[in-house]
C-alpha angles and dihedrals in degrees: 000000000000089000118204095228126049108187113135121286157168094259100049092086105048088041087055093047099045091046087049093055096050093045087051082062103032106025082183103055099107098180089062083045087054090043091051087047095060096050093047083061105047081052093061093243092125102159081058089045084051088047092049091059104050090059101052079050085051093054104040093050087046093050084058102177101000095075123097091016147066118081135250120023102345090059088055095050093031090055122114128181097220090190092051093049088053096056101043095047085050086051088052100047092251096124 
């Protein structure tokens, strides 16, 4: 859902609430962070946007070896679009 463009608009707040909700349930499930991310900054709340992404930066460091593999359930939840996060941490004056 890492969208090219991030001017305000009528998705941003549904897609923040829906990837809150999953990481509510799943707090290591980086592609619903980065999904937050990206909706914190079509909304204009860039210092939460920043937040967001630390934390994603926190957790994967913290996973090691166990991001990006696995299978099942855990891939899906473990897996982390580095490129997206880039981007999007550039976006939000992280890098």
């Amino acid at each position: 859902i890492v969208g090219a463009g991030f001017a305000q608009d009528m998705h941003a707040a549904p897609l923040l609430d829906e990837a809150g909700r999953a990481v509510a349930l799943e707090p290591d499930y980086l592609q619903a962070r980065l999904e937050r991310a990206e909706a914190l900054l079509r909304l204009g709340r860039r210092q939460e946007a920043r937040e967001e992404l630390s934390e994603i930066g926190r957790r994967s460091l913290a996973l090691g070896s166990r991001l990006n593999s696995g299978s099942g359930y855990e891939a899906f939840i473990l897996a982390l679009d580095r490129a997206a996060y880039e981007r999007l941490s550039r976006l939000a004056g992280l890098n």
